[in-house]
N, C-alpha and C positions, 0 to 999 in steps of 0.2 A: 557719912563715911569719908574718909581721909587717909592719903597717906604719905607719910614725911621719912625724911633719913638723916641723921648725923653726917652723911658722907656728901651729899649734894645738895646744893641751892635751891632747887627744884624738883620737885615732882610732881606728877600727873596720872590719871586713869585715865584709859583709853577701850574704849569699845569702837570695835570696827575700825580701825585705824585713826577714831576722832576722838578728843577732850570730851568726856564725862564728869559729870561732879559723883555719880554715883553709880555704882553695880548692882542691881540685884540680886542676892541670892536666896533663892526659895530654902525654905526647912528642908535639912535633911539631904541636900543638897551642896555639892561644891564646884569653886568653878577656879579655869587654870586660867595665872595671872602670868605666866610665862612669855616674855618677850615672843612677839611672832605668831599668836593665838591671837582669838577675836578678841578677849578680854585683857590686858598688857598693865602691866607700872612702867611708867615713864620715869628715868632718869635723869637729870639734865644738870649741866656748870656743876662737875665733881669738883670737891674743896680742893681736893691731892691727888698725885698721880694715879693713873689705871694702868695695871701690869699686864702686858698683850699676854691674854686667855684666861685673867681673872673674872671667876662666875661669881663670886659672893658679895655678897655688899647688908648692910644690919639696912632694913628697912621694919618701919610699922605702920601697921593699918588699923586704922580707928574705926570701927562699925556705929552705925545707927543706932542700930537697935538688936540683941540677941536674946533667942528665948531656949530654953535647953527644956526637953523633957527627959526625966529622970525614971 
């Protein structure tokens, strides 16, 4: 599990305020990556400017592994 952005140098998962290489998420289950929760993406050295109260940014997150039941 990974996750990258066209818009910054850097990034990172964070559980509990620390560097993780990975999150788990149980089947059937979701989990909040919102800045300020136990679970977070880290941003870091934006390419281009940040406009004071810009929330969006194109980020993607690569999984391990997913199993879908249909």
């Amino acid at each position: 599990m990974g996750v990258s952005s066209p818009e910054v140098r850097r990034t990172s998962l964070e559980l509990a305020g620390k560097p993780v290489k990975r999150i788990d998420i149980p089947a059937g289950e979701s989990v909040d990556l919102e800045w300020g929760r136990a679970s977070e993406v880290k941003l870091d050295d934006f390419r281009g400017d940040v406009k004071a109260g810009q929330t969006w940014f194109d980020i993607t997150i690569t999984f391990a592994n997913s199993h879908r039941s249909l």
